[in-house]
MDTraj code that builds the backbone (N, CA, C; nanometers):
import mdtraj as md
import numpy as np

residues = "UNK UNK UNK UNK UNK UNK UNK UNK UNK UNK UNK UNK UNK UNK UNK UNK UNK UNK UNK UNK UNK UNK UNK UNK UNK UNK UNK UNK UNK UNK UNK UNK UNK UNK UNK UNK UNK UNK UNK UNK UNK UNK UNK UNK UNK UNK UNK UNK UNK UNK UNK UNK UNK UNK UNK UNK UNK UNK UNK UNK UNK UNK UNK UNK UNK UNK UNK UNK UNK UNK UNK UNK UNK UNK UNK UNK UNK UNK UNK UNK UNK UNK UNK UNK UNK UNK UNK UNK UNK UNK UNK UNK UNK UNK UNK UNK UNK UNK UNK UNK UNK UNK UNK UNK UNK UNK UNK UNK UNK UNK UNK UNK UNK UNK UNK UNK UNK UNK".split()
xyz = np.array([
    [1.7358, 0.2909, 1.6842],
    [1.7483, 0.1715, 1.6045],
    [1.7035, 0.2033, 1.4623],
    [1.7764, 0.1345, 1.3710],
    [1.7649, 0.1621, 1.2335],
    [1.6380, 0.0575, 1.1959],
    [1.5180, 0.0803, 1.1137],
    [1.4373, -0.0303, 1.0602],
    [1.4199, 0.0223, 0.8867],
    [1.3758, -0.0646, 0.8336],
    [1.3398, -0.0684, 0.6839],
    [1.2145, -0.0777, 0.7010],
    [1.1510, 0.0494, 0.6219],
    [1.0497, 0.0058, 0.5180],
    [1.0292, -0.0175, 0.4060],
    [0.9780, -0.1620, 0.3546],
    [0.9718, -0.2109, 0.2147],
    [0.8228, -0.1806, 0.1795],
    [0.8363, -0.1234, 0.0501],
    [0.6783, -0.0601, -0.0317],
    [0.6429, -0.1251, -0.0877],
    [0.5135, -0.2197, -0.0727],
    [0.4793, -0.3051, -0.1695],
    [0.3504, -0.2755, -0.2609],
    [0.3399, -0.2576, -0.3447],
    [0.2305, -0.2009, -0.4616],
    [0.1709, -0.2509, -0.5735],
    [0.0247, -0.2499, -0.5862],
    [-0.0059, -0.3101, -0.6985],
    [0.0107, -0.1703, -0.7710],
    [0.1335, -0.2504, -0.9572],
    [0.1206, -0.1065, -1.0734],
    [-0.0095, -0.0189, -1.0584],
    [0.0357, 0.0731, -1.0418],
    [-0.0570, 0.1694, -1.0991],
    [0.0003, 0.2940, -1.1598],
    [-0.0685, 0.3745, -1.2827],
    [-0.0376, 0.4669, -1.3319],
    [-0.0118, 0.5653, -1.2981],
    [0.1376, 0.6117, -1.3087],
    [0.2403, 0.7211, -1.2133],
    [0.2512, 0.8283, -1.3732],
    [0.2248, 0.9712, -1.3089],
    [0.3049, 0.9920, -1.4787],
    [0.4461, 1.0133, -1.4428],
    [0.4929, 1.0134, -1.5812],
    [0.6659, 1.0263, -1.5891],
    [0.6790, 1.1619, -1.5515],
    [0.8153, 1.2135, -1.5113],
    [0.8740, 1.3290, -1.5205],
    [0.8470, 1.4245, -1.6668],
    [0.7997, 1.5419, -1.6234],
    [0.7967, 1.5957, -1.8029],
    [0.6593, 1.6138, -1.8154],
    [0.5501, 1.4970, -1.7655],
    [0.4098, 1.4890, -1.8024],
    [0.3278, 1.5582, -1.7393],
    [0.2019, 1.5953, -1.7550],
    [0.0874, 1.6978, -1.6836],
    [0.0991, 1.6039, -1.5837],
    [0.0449, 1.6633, -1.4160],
    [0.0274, 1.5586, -1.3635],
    [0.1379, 1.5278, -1.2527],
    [0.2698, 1.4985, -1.2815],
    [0.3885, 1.4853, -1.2319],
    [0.4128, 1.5505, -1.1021],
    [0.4221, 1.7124, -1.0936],
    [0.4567, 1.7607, -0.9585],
    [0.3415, 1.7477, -0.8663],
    [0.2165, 1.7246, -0.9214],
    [0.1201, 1.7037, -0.8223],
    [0.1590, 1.5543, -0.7586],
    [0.1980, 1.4460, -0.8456],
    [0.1837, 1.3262, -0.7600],
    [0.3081, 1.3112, -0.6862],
    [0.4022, 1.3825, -0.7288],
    [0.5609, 1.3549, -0.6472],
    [0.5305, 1.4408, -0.5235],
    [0.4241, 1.5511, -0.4897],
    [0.4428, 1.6578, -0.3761],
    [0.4102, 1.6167, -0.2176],
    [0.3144, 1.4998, -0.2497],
    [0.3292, 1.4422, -0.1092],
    [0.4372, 1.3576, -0.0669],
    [0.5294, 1.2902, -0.1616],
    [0.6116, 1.2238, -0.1774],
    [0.7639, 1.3243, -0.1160],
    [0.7599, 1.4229, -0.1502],
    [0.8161, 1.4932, -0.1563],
    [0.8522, 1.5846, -0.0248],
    [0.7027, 1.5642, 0.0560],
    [0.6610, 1.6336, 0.1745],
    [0.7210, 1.5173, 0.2556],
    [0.7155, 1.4160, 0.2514],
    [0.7442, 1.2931, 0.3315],
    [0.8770, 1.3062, 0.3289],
    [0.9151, 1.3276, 0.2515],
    [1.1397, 1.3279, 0.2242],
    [1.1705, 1.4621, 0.3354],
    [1.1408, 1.5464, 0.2882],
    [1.1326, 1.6620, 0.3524],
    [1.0848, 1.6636, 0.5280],
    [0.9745, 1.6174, 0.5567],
    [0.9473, 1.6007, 0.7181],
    [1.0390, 1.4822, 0.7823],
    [0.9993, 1.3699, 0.7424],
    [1.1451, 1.2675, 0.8090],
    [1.3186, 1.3005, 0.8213],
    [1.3471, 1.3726, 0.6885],
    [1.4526, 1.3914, 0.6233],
    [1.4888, 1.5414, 0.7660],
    [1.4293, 1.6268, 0.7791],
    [1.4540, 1.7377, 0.8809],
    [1.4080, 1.6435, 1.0760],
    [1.3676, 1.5899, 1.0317],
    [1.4023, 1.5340, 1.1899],
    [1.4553, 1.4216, 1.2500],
    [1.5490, 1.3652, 1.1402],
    [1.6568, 1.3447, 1.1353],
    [1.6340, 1.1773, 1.1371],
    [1.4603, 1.1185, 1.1194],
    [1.4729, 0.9675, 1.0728],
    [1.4774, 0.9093, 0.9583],
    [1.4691, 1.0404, 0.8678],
    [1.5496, 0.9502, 0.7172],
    [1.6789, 0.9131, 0.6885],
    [1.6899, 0.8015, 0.7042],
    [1.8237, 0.7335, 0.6459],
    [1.8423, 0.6840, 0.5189],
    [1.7783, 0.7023, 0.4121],
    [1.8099, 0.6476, 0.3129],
    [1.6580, 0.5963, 0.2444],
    [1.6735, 0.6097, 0.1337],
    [1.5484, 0.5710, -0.0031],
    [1.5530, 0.5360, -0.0786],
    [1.4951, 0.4484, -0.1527],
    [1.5155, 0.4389, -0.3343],
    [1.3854, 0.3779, -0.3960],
    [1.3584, 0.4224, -0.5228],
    [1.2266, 0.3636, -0.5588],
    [1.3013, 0.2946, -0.6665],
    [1.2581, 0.1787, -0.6939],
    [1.2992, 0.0895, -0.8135],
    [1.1962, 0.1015, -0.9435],
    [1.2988, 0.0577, -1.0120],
    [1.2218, 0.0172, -1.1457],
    [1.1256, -0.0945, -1.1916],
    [1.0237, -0.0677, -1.2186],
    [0.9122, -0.1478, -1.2676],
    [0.9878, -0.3111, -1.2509],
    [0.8484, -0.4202, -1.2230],
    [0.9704, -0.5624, -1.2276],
    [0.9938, -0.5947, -1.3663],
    [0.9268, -0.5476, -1.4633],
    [0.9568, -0.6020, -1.5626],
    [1.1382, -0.5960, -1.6252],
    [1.1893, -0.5091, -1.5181],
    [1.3072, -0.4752, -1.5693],
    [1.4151, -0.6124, -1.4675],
    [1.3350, -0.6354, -1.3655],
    [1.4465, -0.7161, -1.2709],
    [1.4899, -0.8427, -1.3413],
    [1.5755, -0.9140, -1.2823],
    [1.6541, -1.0250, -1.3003],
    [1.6360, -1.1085, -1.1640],
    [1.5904, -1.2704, -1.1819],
    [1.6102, -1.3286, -1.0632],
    [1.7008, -1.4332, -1.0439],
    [1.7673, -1.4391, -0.9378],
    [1.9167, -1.5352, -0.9232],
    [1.8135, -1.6254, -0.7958],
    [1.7488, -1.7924, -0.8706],
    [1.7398, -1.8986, -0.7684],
    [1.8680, -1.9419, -0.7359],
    [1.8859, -1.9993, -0.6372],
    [1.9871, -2.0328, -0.5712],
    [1.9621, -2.1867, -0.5047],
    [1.9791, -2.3184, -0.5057],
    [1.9251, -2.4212, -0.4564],
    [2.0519, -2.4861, -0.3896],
    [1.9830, -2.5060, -0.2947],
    [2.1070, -2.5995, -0.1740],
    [2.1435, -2.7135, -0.2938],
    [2.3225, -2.7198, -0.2800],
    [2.3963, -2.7988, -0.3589],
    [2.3973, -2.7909, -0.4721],
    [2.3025, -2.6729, -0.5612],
    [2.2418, -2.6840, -0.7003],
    [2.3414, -2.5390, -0.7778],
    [2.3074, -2.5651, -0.8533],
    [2.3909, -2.4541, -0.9132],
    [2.2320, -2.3305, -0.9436],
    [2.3299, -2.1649, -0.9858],
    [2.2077, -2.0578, -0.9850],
    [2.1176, -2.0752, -1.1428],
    [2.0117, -2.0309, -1.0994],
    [1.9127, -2.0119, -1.2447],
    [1.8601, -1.8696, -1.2691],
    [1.9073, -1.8242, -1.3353],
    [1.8407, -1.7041, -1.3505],
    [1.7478, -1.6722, -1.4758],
    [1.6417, -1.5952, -1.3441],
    [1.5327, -1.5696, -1.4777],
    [1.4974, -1.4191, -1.4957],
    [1.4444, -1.3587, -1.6042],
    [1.3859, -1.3153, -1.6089],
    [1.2517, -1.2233, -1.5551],
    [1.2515, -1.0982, -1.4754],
    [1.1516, -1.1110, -1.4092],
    [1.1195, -1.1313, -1.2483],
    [1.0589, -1.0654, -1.1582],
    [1.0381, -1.1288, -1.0140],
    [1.0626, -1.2744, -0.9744],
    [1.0334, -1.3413, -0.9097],
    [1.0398, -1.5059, -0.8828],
    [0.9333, -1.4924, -0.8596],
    [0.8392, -1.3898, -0.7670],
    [0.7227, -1.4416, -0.7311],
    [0.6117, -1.3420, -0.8300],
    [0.4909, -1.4374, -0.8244],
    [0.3797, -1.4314, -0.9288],
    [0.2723, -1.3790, -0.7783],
    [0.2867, -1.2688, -0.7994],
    [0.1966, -1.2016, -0.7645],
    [0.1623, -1.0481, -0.7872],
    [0.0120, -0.9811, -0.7390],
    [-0.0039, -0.8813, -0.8067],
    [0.0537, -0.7859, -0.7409],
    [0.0851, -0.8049, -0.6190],
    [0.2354, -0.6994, -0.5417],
    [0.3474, -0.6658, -0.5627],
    [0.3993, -0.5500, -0.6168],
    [0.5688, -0.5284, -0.6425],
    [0.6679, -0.4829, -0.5309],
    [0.7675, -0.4989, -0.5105],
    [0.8555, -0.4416, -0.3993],
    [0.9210, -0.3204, -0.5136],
    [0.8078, -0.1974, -0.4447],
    [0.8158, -0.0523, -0.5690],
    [0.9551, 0.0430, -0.5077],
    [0.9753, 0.0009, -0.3833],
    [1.1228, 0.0995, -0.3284],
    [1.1029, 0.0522, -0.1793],
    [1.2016, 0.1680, -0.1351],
    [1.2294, 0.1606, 0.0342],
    [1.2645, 0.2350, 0.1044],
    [1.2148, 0.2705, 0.2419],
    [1.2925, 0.3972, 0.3667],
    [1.3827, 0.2906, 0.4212],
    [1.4773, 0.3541, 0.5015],
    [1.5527, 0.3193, 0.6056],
    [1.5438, 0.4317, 0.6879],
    [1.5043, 0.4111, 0.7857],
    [1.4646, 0.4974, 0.9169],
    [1.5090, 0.4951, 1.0377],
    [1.5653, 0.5781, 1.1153],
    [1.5369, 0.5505, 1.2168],
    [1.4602, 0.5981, 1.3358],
    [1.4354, 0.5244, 1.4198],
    [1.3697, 0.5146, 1.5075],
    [1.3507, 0.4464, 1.6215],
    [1.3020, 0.5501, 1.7666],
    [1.3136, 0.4939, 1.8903],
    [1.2815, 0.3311, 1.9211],
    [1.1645, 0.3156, 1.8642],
    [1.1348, 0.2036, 1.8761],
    [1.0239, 0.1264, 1.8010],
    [0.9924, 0.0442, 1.7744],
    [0.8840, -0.0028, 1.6577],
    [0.7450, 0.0631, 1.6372],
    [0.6911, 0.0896, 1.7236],
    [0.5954, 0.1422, 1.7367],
    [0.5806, 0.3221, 1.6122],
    [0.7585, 0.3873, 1.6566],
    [0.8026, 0.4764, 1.5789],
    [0.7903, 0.4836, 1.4464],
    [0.9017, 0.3451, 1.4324],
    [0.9052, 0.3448, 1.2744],
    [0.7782, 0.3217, 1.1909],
    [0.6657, 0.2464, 1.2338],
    [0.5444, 0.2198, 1.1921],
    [0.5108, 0.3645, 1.2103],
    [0.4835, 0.4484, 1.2861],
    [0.4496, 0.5987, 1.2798],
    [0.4588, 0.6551, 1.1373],
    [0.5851, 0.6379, 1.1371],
    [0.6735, 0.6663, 0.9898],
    [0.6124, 0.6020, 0.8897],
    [0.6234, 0.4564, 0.8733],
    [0.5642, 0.3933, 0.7904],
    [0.3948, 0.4327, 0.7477],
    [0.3501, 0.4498, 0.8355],
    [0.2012, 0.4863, 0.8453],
    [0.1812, 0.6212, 0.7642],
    [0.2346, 0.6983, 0.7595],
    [0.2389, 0.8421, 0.6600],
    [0.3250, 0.8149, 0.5806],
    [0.3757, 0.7442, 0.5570],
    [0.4017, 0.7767, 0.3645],
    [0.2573, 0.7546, 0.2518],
    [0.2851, 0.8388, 0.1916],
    [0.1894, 0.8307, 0.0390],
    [0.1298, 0.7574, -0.0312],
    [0.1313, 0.6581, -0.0367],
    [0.0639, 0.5432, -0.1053],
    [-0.0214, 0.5392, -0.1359],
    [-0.1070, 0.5422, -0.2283],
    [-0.2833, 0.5490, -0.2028],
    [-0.3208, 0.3974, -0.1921],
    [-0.2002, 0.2601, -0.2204],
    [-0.2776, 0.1104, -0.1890],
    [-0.1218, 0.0535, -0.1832],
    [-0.1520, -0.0712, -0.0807],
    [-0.0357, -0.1501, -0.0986],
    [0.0129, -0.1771, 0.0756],
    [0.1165, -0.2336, 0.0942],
    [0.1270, -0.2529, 0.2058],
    [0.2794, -0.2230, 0.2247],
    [0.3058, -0.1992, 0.3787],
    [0.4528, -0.1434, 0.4118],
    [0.5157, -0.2709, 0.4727],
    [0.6495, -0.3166, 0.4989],
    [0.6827, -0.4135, 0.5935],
    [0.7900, -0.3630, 0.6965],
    [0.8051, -0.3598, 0.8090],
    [0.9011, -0.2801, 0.8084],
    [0.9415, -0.3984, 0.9810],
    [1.1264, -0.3845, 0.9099],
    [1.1589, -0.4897, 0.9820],
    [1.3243, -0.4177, 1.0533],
    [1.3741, -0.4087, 1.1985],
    [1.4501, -0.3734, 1.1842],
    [1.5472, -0.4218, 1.1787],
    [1.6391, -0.2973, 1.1101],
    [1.8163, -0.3742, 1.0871],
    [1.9361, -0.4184, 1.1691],
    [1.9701, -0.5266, 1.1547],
    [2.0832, -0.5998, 1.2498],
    [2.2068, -0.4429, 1.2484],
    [2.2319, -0.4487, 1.3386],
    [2.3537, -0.3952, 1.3528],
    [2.4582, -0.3888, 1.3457],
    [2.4900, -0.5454, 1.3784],
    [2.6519, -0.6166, 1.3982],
    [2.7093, -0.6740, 1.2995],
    [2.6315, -0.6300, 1.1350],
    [2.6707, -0.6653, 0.9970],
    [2.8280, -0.5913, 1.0206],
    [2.9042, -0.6913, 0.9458],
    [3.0473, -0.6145, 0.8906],
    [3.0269, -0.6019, 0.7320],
    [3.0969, -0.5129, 0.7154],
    [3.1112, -0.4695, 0.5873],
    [3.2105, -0.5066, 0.5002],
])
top = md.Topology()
chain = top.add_chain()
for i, resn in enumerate(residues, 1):
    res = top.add_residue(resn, chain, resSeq=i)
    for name in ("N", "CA", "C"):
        top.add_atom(name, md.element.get_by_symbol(name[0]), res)
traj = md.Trajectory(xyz[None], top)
């Protein structure tokens, strides 16, 4: 079974690509792509861009959309990226979830319907 993990993080200071610093903090990151990725429960990743960059589309029953600027929600947690994994069974994917890198923040990890059409 396929599940998602969503990364949730308070900012903290990452350096950029280029900067002192850099291959040390990407190498556990890196180790994690690499061990899931060879035993065959990485399905897919992406880390997003800071929220200051997002756009939010409210949506209200009968109402027309509002878009703002920014997350919708006001809090000190970001949704910083995501695995898609798979795994035998929940207990698994939390395995998974449980070793990734993070030094703070919390994982959610929920699994994916199947019978989506495309």
């Amino acid at each position: 079974m396929q599940y998602m993990i969503l990364i949730h993080t308070e900012p903290y200071p990452a350096p950029e690509p280029g900067q002192p610093g850099f291959d040390e903090y990407m190498a556990p990151w890196l180790e994690f792509n690499r061990t899931h990725g060879a035993s065959g429960a990485l399905v897919a990743g992406g880390q997003l861009q800071p929220t200051e960059t997002a756009t939010t589309i409210r949506r209200a029953f009968g109402g027309g959309d509002t878009i703002v600027d920014g997350p919708f929600a006001e809090t000190k947690e970001q949704f910083g990226g995501f695995y898609i994994v798979e795994a035998a069974d929940l207990d698994a994917a939390l395995a998974i979830a449980t070793s990734l890198p993070l030094p703070a923040g919390s994982f959610e990890v929920r699994p994916l319907l199947r019978d989506v059409q495309m």
